[in-house]
Residue frames relative to the residue before (quaternion, step in Angstrom):
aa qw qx qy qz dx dy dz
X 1.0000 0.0000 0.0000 0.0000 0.00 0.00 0.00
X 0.2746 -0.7367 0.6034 0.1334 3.47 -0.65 1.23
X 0.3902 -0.7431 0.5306 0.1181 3.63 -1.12 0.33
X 0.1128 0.8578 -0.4901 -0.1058 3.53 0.17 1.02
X 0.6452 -0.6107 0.1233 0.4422 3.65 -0.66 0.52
X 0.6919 0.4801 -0.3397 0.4189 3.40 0.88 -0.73
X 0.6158 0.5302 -0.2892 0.5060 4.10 1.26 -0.46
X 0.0878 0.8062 -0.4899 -0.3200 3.63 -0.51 0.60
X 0.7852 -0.3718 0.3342 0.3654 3.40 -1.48 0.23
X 0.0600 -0.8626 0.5022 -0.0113 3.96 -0.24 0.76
X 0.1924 -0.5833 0.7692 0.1764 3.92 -1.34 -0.03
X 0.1396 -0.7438 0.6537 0.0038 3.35 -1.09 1.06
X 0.0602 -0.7257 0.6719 0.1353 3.69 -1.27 0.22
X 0.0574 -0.7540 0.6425 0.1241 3.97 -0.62 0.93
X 0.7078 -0.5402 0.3301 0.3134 3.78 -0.99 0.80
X 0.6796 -0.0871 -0.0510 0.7266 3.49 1.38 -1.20
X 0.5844 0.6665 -0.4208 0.1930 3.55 0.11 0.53
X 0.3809 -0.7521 0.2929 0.4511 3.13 1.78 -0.67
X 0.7446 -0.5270 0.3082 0.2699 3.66 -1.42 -0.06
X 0.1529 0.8721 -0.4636 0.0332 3.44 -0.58 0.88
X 0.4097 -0.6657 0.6108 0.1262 3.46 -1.28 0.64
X 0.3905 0.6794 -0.5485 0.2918 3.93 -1.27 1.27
X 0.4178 -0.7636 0.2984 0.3917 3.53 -0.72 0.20
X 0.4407 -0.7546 0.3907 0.2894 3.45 -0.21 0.78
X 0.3906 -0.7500 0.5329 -0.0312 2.82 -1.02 1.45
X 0.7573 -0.0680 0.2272 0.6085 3.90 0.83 -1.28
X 0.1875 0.7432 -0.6417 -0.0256 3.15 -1.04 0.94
X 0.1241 -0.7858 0.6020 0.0683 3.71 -1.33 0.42
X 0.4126 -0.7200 0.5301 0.1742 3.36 -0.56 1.07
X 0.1234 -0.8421 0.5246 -0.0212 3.69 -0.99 1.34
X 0.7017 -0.1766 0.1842 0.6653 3.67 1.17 0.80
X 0.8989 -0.1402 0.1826 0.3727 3.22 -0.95 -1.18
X 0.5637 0.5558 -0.2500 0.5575 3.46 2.60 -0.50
X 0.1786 -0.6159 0.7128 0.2840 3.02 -1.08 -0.65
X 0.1231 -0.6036 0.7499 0.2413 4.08 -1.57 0.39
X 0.1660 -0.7032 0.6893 0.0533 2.88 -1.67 0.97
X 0.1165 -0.7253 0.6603 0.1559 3.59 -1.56 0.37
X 0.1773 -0.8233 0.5389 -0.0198 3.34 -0.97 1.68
X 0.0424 -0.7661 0.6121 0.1916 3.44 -0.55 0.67
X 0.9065 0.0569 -0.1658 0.3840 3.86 -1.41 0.84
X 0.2714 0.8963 -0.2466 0.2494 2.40 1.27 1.95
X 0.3520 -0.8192 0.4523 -0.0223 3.34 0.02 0.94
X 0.3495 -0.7424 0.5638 0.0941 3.64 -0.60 1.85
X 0.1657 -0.7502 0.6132 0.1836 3.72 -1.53 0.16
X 0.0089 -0.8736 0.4862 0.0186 2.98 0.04 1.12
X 0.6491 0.1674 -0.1372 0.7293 3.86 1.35 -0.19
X 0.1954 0.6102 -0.7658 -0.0544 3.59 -1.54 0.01
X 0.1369 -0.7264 0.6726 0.0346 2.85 -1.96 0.64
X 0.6333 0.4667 -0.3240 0.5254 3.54 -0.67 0.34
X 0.7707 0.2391 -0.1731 0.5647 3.98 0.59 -0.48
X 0.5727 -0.6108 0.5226 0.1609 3.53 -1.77 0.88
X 0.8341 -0.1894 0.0545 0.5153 3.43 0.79 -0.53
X 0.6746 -0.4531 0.2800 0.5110 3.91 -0.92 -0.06
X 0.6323 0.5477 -0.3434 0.4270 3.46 1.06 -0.61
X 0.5143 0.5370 -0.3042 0.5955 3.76 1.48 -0.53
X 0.6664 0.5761 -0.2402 0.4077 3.44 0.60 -1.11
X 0.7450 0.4407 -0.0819 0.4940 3.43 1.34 -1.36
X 0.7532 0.2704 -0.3257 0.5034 3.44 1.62 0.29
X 0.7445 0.3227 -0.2150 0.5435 3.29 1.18 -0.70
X 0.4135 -0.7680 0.3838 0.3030 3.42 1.10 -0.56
X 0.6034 -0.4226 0.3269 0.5920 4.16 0.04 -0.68
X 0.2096 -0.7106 0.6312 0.2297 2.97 -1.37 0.44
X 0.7139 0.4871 -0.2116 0.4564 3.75 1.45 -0.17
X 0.3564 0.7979 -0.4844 0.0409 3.58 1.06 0.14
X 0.4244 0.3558 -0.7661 0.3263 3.68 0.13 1.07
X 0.7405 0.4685 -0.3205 0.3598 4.19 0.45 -0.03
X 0.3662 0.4741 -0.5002 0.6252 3.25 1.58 0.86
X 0.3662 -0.6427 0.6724 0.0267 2.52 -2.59 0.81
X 0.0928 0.9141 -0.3901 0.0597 3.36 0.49 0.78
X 0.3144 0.8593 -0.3265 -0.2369 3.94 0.12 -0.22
X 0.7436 -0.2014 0.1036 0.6291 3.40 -1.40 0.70
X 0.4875 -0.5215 0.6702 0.2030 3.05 -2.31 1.57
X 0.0667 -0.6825 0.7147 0.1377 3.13 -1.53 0.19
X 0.9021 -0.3839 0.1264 0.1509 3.13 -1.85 1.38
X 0.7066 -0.2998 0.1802 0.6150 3.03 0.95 -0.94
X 0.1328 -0.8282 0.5443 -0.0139 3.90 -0.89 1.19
X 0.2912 -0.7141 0.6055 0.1966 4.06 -0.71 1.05
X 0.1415 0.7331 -0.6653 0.0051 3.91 -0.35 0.20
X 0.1688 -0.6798 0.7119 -0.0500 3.22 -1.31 1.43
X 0.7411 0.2282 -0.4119 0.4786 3.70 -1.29 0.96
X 0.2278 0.7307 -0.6227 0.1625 3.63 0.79 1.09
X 0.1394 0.7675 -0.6243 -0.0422 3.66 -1.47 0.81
X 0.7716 0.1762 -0.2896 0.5383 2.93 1.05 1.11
X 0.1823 -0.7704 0.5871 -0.1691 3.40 -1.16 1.59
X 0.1117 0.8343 -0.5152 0.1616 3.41 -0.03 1.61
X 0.4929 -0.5975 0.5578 0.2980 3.63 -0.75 1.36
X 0.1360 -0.6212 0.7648 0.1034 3.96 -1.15 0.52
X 0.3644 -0.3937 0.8031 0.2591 3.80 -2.26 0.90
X 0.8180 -0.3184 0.4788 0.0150 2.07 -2.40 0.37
X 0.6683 0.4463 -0.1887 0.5645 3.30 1.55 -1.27
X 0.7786 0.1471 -0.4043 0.4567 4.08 1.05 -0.08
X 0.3652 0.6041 -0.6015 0.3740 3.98 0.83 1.11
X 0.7028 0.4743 -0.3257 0.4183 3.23 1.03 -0.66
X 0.6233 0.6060 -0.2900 0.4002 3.36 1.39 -1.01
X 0.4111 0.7915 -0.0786 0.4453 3.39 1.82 -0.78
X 0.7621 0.5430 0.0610 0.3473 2.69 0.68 -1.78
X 0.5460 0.5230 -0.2028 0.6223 3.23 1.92 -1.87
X 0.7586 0.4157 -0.4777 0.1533 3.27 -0.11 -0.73
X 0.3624 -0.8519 0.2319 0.2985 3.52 -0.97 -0.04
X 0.5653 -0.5455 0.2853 0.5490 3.63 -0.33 0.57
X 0.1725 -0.7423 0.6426 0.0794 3.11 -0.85 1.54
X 0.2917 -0.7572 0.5837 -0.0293 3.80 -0.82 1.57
X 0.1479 -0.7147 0.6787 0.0816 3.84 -1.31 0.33
């Protein structure tokens, strides 16, 4: 996930969709959800090294050959967001290290 200046880097949680990481682009509150649009966005599907998403969203991983990350893609709509965390600088990069884990 590149960082562009006006977008800021986020950590998403979707209800049944799972957890992602991109810069937010658009969001719209839906009741009790929220829809988000992520560009260079990038699912977690394993971490390692970090206690939760909120760890994850400040320090990032400390293990990312034991993360499962794959390749960001361009731009992502997730619907059933309930959680929206700002990410530093120190876990975009941490993010960043990990590698694009493929099947």
């Amino acid at each position: 996930m590149k960082k562009k200046s006006q977008e800021k880097a986020v950590l998403v949680r979707a209800d049944r969709a799972g957890v992602f990481v991109g810069n937010l682009k658009s969001k719209k509150s839906k009741g009790q959800y929220a829809e988000v649009v992520l560009e260079n966005a990038r699912r977690l599907w394993y971490w390692s090294g970090a206690a939760s998403i909120s760890q994850i969203a400040i320090d990032g991983v400390t293990n990312p050959d034991g993360c499962k990350f794959p390749e960001s893609v361009k731009l992502l709509e997730v619907y059933g967001v309930i959680e929206i965390i700002p990410m530093t600088e120190k876990a975009v990069k941490s993010i960043n290290a990990v590698p694009v884990w493929k099947k």
